[in-house]
C-alpha positions as a Markdown table, in Angstrom:
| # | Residue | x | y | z |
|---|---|---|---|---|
| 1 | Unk | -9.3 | 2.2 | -10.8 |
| 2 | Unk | -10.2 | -0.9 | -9.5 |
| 3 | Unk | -8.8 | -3.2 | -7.2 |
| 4 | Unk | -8.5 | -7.0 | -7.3 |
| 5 | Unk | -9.1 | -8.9 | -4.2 |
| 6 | Unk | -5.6 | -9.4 | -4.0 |
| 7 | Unk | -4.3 | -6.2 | -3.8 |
| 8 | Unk | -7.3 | -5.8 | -1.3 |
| 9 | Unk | -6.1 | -8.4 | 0.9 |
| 10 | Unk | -2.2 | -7.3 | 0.8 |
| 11 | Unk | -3.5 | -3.5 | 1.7 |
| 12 | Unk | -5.4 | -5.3 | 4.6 |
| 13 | Unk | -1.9 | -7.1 | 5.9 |
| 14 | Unk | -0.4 | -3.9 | 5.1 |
| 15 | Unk | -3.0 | -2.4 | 7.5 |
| 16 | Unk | -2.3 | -4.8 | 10.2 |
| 17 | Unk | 1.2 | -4.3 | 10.8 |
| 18 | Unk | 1.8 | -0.6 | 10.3 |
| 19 | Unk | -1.1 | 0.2 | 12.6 |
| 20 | Unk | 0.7 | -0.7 | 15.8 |
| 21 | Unk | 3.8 | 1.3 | 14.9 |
| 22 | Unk | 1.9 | 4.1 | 14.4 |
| 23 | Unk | 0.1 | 3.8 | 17.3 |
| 24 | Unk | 3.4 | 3.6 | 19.4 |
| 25 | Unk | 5.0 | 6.3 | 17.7 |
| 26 | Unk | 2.1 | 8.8 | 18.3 |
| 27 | Unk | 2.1 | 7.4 | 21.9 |
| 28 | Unk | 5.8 | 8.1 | 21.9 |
| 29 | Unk | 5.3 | 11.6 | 20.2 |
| 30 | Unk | 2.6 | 12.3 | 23.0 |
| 31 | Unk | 4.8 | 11.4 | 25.7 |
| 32 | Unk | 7.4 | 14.3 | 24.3 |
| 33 | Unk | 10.0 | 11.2 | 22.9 |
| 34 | Unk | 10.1 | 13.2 | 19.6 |
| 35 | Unk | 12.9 | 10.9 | 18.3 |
| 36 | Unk | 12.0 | 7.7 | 18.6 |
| 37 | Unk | 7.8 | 8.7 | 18.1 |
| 38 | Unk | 9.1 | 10.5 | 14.6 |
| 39 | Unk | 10.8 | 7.3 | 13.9 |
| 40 | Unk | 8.4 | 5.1 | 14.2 |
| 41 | Unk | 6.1 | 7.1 | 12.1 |
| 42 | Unk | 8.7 | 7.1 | 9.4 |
| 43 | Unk | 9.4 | 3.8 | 9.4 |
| 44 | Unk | 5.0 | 2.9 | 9.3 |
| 45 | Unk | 5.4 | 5.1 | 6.3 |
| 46 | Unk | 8.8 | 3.2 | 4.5 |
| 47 | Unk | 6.2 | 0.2 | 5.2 |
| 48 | Unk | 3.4 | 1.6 | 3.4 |
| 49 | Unk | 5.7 | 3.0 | 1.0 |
| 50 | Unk | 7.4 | -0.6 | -0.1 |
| 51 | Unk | 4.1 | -2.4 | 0.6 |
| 52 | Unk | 2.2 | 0.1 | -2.8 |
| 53 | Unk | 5.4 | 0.9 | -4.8 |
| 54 | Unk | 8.1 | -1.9 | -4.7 |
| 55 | Unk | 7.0 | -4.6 | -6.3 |
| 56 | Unk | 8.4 | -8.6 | -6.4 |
| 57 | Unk | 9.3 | -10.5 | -9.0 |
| 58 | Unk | 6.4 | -12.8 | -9.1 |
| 59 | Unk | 4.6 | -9.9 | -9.3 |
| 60 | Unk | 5.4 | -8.5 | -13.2 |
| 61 | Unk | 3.7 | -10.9 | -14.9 |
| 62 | Unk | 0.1 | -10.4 | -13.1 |
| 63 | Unk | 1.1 | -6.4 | -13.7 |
| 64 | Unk | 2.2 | -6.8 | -17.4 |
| 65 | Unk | -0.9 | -8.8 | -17.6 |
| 66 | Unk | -3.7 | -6.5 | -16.4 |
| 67 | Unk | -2.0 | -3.6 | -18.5 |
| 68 | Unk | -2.3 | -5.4 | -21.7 |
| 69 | Unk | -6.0 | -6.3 | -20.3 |
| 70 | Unk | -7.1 | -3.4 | -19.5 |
| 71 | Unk | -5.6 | -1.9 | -23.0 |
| 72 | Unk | -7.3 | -4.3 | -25.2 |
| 73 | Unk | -10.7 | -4.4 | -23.2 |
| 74 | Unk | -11.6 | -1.3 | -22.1 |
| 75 | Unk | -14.8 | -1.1 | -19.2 |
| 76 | Unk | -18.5 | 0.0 | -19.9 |
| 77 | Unk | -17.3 | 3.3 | -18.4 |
| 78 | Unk | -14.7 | 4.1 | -20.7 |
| 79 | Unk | -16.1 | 3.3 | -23.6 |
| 80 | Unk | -19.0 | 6.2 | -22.4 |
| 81 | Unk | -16.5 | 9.0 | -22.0 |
């Protein structure tokens, strides 16, 4: 599957703020704050969660459009298989 520049920049921003709450929570795991490391590692992965699976309402229309796309016109690959 294929990914539009889009979704390859909102993975990116994705990218750029989880990364420093992981980093503190493995910092704060290392230190022996279980807690509040483990937290912060759960909430970096709530953030990737929402940031892949919850989508906005401007959003349905681009996703409603690339299924009907992608189910009329199929790729040089899957026309092969």
């Amino acid at each position: 599957m294929t990914a539009s520049i889009v979704d390859t920049v909102g993975r990116m921003a994705t990218a750029i703020l989880v990364v420093p709450v992981v980093v503190a929570g493995a910092s704060l795991l290392a230190s022996g704050q279980t807690g509040t490391g483990g937290l912060l590692l759960a909430i970096a992965g709530v953030m990737v969660a929402i940031s892949e699976y919850v989508k906005r309402p401007s959003d349905v229309p681009g996703t409603a459009a690339q299924r009907v796309a992608g189910w009329v016109a199929k790729t040089p690959e899957e026309e092969n298989e």
